[in-house]
N, C-alpha and C positions, 0 to 999 in steps of 0.2 A: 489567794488561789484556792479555787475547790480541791477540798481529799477525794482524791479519786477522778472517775472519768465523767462521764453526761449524767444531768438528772434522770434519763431514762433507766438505768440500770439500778436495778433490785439492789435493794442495803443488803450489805455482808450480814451473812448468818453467824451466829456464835453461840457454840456450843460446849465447849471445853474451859475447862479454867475461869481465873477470877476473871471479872467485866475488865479491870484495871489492866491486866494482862494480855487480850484478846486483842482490846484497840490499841496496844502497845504492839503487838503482833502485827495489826491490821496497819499499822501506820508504817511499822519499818517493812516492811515487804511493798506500800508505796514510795518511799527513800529511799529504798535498795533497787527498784524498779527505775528511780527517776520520775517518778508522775508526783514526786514532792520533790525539785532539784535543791542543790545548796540555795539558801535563800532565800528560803519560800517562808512567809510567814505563816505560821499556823495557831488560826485560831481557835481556842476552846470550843465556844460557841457554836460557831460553822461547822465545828466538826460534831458536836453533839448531834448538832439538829441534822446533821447528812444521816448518823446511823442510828438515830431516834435513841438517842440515850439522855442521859442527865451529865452535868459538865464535869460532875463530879469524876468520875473512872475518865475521862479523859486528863482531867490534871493532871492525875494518877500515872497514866500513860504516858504524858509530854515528862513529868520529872524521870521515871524508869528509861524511856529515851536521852533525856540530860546526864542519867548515870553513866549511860554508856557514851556520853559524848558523841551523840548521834544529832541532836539538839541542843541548844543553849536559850536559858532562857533568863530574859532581863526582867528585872522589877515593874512592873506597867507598862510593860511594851506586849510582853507573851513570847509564843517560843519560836525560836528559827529555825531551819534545818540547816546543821552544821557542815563546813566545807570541810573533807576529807582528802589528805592527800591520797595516792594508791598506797603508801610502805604504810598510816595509819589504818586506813581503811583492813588491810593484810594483818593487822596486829589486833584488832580490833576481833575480825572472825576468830584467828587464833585462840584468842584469851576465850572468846566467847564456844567456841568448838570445845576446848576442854575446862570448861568446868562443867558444862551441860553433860560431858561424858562421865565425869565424876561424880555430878548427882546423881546420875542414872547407876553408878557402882554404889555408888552407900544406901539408894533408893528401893534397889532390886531386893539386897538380902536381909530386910525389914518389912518386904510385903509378909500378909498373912495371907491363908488359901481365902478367906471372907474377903480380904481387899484384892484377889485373883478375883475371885468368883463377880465382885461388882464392876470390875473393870470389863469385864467380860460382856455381862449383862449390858452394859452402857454402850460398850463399842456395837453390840449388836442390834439396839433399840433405833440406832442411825438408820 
């Protein structure tokens, strides 16, 4: 199955963060959508070549999905979108809601005004 919808629609833009991370991004928000349902296989490949990338950051991205057991992925087969009950699926955000809030406490009071000032600059070059 294609990631994502018709050939005709523009490849996602990516601007933030590592490659590995963006289509890791870009893939659970089609999971979380349903345009990748349980059981979809997904391939490296197909997915590369959809957002003109190298397969590489996508591997990257199907194992960072596999950590979260969002996907499973077999030896020479590749990776699945994994089937989520509601109560996993509910435990799943949870864990993931707070540690996200937790890096963002230990993240905040270790900026310096030079790492304000570039963040700044970047947000406003968009």
């Amino acid at each position: 199955m294609r990631v994502g919808a018709t050939r005709s629609r523009a490849k996602p833009s990516f601007d933030n963060g590592t490659l590995s991370q963006r289509v890791r991004d870009h893939l659970l928000h089609a999971i979380l959508s349903n345009r990748l349902p349980p059981g979809t296989h997904l391939q490296e490949e197909e997915i590369a070549a959809q957002l003109g990338i190298s397969r590489a950051p996508v591997r990257e991205a199907l194992r960072l999905l596999a950590a979260e057991d969002l996907v499973t992925i077999a030896p020479r087969r590749g990776a699945i979108v994994t089937s989520l009950s509601p109560r996993e699926f509910l435990e799943v955000y949870q864990v993931r809601e707070s540690l996200e809030g937790l890096a963002i406490r230990l993240a905040v009071p270790r900026f310096t005004d030079a790492d304000l000032s570039r963040r700044c600059a970047s947000s406003t070059a968009r």
